[in-house]
N, C-alpha and C positions, 0 to 999 in steps of 0.2 A: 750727188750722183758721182761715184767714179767712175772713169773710162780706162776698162782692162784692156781694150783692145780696138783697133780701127780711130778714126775721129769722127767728131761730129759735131754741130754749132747750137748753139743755145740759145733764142733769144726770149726778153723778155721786157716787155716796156720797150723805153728806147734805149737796151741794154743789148746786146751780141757778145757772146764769149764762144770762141773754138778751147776745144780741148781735145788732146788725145791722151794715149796710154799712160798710167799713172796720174792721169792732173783730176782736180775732184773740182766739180760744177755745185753751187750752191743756189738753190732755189728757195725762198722764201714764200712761208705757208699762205696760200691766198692770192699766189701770184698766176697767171695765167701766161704759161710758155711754150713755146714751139720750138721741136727737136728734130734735126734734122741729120741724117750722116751721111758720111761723102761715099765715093761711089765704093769704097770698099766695105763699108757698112763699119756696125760697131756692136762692141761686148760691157756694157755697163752691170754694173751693182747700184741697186737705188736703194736706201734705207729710209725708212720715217717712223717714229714713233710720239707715242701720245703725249700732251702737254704735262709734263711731267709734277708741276704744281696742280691740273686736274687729278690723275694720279694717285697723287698721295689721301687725295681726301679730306 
């Protein structure tokens, strides 16, 4: 996930990452996470696509 704008905290297990504008948050497939943004909120891009070795075929 990038963060275009505002910040916001990531956590994930017994993992915590803040990020703001420009820094990219990496989530791993299967992980269960909680996103939180601070009081100014936040402008993310999420991208995901499919297992690219399923895919191919």
């Amino acid at each position: 996930m990038l963060v275009l704008e505002g910040k916001l905290t990531v956590t994930s297990g017994a993992s915590t990452v803040t990020a703001g504008p420009g820094e990219i948050v990496y989530m791993p497939k299967g992980e269960t996470v909680t996103i939180h943004s601070h009081e100014q909120g936040a402008v993310t891009a999420y991208v995901t696509y499919p297992h690219w070795q399923e895919a191919r075929g």
